[in-house]
C-alpha positions as a Python dict, from the first residue, in 0.01 Angstrom:
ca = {
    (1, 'X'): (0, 0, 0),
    (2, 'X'): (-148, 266, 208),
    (3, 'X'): (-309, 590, 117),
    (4, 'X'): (-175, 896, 305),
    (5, 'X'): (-458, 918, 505),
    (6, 'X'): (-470, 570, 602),
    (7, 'X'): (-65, 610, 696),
    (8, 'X'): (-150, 885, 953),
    (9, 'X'): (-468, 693, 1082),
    (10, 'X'): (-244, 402, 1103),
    (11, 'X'): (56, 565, 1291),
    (12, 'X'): (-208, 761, 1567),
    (13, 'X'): (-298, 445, 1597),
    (14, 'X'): (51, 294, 1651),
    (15, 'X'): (162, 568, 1832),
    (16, 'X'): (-116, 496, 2148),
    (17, 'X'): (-104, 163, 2199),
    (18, 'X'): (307, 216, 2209),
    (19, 'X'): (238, 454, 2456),
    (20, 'X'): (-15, 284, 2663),
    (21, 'X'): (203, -61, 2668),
    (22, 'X'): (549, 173, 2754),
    (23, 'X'): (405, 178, 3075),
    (24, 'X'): (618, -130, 3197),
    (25, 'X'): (909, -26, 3034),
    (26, 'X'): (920, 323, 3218),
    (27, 'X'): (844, 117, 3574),
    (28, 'X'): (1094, -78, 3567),
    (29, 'X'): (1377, 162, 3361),
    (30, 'X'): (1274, 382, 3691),
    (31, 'X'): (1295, 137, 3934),
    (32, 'X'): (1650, 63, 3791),
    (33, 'X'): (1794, 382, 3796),
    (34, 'X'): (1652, 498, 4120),
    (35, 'X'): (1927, 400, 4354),
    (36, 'X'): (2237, 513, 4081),
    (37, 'X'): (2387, 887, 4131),
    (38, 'X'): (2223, 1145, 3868),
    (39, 'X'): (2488, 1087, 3553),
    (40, 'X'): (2464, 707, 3569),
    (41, 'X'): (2111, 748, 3619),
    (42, 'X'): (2099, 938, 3350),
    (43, 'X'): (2346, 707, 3114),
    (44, 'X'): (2126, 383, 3192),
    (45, 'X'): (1832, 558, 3136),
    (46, 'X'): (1974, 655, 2758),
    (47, 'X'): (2097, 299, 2724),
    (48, 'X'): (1796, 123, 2860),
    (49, 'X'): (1524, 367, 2609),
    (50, 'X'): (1776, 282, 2310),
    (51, 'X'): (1784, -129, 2388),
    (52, 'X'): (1418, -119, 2417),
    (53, 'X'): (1370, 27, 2064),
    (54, 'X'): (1666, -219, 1937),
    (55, 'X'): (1467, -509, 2062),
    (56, 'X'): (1142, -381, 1935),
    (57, 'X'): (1265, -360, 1599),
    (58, 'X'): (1460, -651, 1634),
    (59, 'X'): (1106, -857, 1725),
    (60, 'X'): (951, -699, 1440),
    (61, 'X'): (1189, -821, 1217),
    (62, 'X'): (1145, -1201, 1325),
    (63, 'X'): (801, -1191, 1416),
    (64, 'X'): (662, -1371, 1145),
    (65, 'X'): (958, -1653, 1207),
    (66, 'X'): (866, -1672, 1560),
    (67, 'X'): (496, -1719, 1511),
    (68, 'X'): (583, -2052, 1333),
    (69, 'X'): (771, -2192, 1671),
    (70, 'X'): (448, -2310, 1868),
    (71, 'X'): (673, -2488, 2081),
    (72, 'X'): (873, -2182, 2214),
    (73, 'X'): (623, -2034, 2494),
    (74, 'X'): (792, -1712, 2467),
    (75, 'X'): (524, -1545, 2713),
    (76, 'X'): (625, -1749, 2937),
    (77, 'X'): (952, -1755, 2964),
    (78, 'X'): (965, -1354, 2942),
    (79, 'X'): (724, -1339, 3273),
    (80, 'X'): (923, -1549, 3426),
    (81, 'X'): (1232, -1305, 3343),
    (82, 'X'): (974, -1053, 3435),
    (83, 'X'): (900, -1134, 3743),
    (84, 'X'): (1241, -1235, 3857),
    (85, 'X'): (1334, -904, 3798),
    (86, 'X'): (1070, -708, 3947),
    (87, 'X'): (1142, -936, 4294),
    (88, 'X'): (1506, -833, 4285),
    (89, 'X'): (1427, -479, 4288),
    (90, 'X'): (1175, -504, 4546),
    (91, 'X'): (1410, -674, 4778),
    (92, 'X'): (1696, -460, 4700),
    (93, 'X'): (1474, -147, 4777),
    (94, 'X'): (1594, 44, 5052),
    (95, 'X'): (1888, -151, 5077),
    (96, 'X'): (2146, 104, 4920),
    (97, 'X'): (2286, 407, 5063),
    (98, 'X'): (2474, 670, 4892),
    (99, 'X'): (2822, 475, 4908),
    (100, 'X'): (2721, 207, 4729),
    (101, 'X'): (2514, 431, 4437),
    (102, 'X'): (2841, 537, 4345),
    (103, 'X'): (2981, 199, 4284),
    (104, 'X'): (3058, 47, 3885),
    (105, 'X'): (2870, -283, 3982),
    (106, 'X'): (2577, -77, 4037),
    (107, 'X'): (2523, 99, 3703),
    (108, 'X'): (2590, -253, 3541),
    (109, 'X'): (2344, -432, 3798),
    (110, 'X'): (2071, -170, 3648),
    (111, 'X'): (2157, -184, 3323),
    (112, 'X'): (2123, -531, 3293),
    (113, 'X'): (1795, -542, 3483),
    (114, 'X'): (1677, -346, 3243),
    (115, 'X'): (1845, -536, 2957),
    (116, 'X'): (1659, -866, 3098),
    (117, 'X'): (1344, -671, 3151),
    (118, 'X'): (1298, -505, 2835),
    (119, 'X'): (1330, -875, 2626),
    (120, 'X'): (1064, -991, 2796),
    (121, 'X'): (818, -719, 2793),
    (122, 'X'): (949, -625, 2418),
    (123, 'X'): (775, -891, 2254),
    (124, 'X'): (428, -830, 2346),
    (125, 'X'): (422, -447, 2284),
    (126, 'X'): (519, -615, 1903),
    (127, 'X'): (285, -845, 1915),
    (128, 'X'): (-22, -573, 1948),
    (129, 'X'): (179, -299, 1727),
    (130, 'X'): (203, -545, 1441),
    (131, 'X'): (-114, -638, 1442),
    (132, 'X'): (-209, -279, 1417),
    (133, 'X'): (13, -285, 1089),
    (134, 'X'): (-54, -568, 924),
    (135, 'X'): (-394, -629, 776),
    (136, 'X'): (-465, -788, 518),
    (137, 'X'): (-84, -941, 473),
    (138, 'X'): (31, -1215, 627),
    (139, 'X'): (425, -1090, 580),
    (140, 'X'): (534, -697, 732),
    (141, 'X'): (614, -512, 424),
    (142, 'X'): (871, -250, 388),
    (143, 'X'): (620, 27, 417),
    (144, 'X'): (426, -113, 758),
    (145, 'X'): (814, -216, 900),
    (146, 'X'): (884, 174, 847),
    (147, 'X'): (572, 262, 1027),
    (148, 'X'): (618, 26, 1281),
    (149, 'X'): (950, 184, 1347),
    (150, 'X'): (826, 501, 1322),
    (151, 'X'): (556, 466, 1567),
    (152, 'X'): (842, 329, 1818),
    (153, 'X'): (1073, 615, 1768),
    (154, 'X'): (824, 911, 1870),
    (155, 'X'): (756, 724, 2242),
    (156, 'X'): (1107, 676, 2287),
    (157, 'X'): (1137, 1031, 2412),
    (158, 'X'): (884, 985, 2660),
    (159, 'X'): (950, 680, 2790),
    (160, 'X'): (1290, 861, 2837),
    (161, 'X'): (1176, 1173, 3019),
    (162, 'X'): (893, 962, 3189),
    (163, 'X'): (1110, 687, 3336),
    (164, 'X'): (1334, 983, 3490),
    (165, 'X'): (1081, 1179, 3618),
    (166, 'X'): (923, 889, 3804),
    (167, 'X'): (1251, 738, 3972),
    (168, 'X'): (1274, 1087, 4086),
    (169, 'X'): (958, 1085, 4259),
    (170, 'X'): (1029, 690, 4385),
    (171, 'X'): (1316, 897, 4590),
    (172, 'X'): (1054, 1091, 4747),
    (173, 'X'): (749, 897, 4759),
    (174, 'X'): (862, 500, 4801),
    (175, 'X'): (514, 359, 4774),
    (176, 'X'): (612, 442, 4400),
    (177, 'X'): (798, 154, 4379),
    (178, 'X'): (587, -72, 4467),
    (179, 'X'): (296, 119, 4248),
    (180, 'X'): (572, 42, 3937),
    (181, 'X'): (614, -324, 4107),
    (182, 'X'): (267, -404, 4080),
    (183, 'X'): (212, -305, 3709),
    (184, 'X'): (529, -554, 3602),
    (185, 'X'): (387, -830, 3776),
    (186, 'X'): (32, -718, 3644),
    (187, 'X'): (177, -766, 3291),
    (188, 'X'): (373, -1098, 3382),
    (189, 'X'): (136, -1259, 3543),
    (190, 'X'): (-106, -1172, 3249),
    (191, 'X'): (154, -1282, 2968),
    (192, 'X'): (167, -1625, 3156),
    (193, 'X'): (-233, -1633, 3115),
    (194, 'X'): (-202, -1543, 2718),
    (195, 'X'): (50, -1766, 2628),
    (196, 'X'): (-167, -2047, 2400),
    (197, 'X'): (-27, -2334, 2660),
    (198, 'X'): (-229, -2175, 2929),
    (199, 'X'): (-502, -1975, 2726),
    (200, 'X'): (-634, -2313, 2603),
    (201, 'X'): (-720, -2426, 2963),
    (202, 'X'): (-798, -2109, 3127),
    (203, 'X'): (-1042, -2013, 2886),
    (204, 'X'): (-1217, -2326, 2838),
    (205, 'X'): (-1316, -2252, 3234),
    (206, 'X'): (-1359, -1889, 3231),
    (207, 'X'): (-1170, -1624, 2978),
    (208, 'X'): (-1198, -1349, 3280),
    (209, 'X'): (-968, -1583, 3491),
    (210, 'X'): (-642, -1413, 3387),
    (211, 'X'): (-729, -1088, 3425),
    (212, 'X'): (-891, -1167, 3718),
    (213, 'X'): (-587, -1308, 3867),
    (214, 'X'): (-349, -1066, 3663),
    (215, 'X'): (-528, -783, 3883),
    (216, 'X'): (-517, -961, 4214),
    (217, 'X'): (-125, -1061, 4188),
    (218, 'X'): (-53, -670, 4112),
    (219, 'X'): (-272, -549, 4447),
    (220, 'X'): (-110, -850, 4673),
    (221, 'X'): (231, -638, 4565),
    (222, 'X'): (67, -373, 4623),
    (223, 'X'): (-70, -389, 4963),
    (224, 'X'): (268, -608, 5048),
    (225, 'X'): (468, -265, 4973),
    (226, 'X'): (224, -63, 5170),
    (227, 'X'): (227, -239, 5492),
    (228, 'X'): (610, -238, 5447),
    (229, 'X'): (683, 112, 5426),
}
């Protein structure tokens, strides 16, 4: 059990790693909703924040079950999602006028890009915020599941308000896009390089390798979206 103070120290803690991995979540929520008129926008924004927490929970809940399946490279196979996603809204960039923002398939289109997105990326935010809850346990208990939660619920907000505010400003300034674009494929490229299949090699060469390459993926998007404005 945890004293008071240890609680609050615990769920700053919690609370700023969230925030600092929500960063994919609100690039590609944004770069879903950016094309869709303001009240879908708006509704897949809500939906997309609210499956996010859903699966966060959700992967806290079966965390400790999924740790025992070495064989499922789940980093992996979320990057691969990941990126899949991210080069679908890169092509599709540009390519929708206002007749088609009003259409059904549209909204759904987004909201299951987002959907997709948000397993993939889900994970590994739990991942980190466990480990900030758990210490000396090797099960969550009630009260570090409840802070765990907790710790989600306060970024939801912002990842709502953020994720809004910067598909606004992809509408205006389109190198935003591929900004967003390049921090996705940042974080797929480097959940590839942490998955244990690949980790074992890598860093038997060089541990710096994956971030290395992690950095240079996200600036080849980069550049690709600059010379292509």
């Amino acid at each position: 059990m945890y004293t008071f103070s240890e609680l609050i120290s615990k769920g700053i803690e919690i609370f700023f790693i969230n925030l600092v991995l929500s960063g994919d979540n609100v690039g590609v929520i944004a770069l879903a909703i950016k094309d869709l008129p303001p009240k879908k926008a708006k509704l897949a924004n809500i939906m997309g924040v609210w499956v996010a927490l859903f699966l966060r929970i959700f992967f806290v809940g079966i965390i400790g079950f999924l740790y025992t399946l070495e064989w499922l490279h789940i980093n992996i196979i979320g990057a691969i999602l990941l990126l899949y996603i991210t080069y679908n809204m890169i092509q599709d960039q540009g390519k929708s006028g206002y007749g088609k923002k009003g259409q059904t398939g549209g909204f759904f289109k987004a909201l299951i890009s987002i959907t997709v997105a948000d397993i993939s990326m889900s994970l590994d935010n739990v991942l980190a915020i466990v480990s900030i809850a758990m210490t000396d346990t090797e099960r969550i208990t009630g009260q570090q599941m409840g802070l765990v939660i907790f710790g989600l619920m306060i970024c939801m907000p912002i990842i709502f308000w953020g994720s809004e505010f910067i598909a606004e400003m992809m509408v205006r300034f389109p190198v935003i896009i591929y900004m967003c674009a390049a921090l996705l494929v940042y974080t797929a490229v480097k959940m590839i390089f942490d998955d244990k299949l690949v980790s074992s090699v890598i860093n038997s060469i060089n541990p710096a390798l994956g971030l290395i390459f992690s950095i240079l993926c996200a600036l080849a998007v980069l550049v690709y979206g600059i010379e292509n404005l």
